[in-house]
C-alpha positions in Angstrom: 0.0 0.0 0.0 3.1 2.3 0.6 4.7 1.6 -2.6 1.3 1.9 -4.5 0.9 5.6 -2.9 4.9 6.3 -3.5 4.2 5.8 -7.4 0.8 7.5 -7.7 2.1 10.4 -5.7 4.9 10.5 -8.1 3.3 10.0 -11.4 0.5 13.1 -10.1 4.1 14.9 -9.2 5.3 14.4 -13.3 2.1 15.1 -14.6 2.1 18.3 -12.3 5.5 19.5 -13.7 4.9 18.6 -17.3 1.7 21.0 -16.7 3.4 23.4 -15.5 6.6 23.4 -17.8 4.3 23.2 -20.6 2.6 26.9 -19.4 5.9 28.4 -18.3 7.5 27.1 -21.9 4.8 29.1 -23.9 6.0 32.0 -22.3 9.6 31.6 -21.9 11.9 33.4 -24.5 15.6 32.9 -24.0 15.3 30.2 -21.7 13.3 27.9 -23.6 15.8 25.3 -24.3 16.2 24.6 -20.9 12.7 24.7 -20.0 12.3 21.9 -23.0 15.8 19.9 -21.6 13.4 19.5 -18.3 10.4 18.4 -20.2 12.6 15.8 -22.0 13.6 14.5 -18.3 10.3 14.7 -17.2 9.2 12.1 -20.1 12.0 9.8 -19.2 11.1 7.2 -17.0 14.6 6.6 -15.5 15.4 10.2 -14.6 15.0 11.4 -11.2 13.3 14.9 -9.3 16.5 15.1 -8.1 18.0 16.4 -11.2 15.4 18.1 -12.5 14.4 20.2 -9.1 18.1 21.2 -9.8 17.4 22.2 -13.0 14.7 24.3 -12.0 16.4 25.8 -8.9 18.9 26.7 -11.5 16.3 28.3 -13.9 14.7 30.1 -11.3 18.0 31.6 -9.8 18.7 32.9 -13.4 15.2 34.6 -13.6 15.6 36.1 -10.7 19.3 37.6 -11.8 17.8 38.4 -15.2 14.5 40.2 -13.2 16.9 42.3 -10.9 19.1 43.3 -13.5 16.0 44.2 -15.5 14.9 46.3 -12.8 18.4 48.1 -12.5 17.8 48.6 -15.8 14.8 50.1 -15.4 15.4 52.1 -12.5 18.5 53.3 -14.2 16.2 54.6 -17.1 13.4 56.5 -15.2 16.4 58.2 -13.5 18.2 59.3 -17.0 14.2 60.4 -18.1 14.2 62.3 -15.4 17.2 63.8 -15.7 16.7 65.0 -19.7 13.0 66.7 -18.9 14.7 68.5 -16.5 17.5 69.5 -18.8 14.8 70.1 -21.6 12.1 71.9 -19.0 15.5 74.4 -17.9 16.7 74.8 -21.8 13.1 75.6 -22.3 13.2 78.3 -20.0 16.7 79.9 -20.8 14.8 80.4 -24.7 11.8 81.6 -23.1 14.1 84.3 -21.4 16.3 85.1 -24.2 13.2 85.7 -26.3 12.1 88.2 -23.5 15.4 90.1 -23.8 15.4 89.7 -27.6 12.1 91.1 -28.0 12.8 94.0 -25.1 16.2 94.5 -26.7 14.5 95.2 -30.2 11.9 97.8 -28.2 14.9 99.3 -26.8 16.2 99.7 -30.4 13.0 100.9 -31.7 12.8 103.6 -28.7 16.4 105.1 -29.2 15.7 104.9 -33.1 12.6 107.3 -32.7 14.5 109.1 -30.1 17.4 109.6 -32.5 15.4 110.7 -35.1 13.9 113.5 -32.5 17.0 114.5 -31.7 18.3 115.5 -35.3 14.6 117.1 -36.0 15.6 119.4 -33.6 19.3 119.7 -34.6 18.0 121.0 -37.5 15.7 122.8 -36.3 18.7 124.5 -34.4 20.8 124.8 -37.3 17.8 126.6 -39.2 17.4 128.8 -36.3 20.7 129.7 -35.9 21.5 130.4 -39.3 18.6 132.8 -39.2 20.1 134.7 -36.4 23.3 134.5 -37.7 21.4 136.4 -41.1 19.5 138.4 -38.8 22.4 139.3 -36.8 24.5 140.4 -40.3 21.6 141.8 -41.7 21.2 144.5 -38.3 25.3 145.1 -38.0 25.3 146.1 -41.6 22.1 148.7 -40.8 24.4 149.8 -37.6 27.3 150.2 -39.8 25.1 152.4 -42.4 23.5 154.3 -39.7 27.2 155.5 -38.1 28.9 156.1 -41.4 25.4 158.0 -41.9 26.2 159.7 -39.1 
């Protein structure tokens, strides 16, 4: 009776791992070959758990090393994201405030333009004025000079 429930218990245990080789071999990528090298034993009559619970601690150490380096991986990536929006978001902001100067820098330019022009308006205005006292002023020595050789 003890052998009898040694034998079913093991037969139910293959059946069990073929089951759930079969599942974890449909999604396996990479590791597939060892995944099928473990079905193989599991068909084999002669072939013990011992060597295949091996093979499986041995897969299963592997997935783990692949997992946490994918999660370095990933971790490592978010940070570098991270890093570049905050590059972009201050770039961004550096053009926003160079177009603010460029655009107050062309008022500026605009202003002292229009001022400019002002300023020789009324140079010329000066010079007109000037040169019309100047005429004015010739004008009223050569009337003095009449009136005292007149005299």
């Amino acid at each position: 009776s003890s052998f009898l429930q040694l034998q079913v218990t093991a037969s139910s245990m293959r059946k069990r791992a073929q089951a759930l080789l079969a599942g974890a071999r449909r999604r396996a990528g990479q590791g597939r070959q060892r995944l099928d090298f473990i079905a193989l034993a599991l068909h084999g009559k002669k072939v013990g758990f011992e060597k295949i619970m091996k093979l499986i601690d041995e897969l299963v150490a592997t997935l783990k090393k692949e997992q946490a380096d994918d999660d370095d991986k990933k971790e490592y990536c978010a940070k570098e994201f991270d890093e570049s929006d905050d590059k972009k978001k201050g770039l961004e902001r550096s053009i926003s405030d160079l177009e603010t100067v460029l655009e107050e820098t062309k008022e500026g330019i605009a202003t002292l333009a229009d001022e400019i022009k002002a300023l020789e308006a009324g140079i010329k205005s000066l010079d007109k004025s000037v040169a019309e006292a100047t005429e004015q002023r010739k004008n009223e020595n050569a009337e003095y000079k009449e009136l005292m050789s007149s005299n």
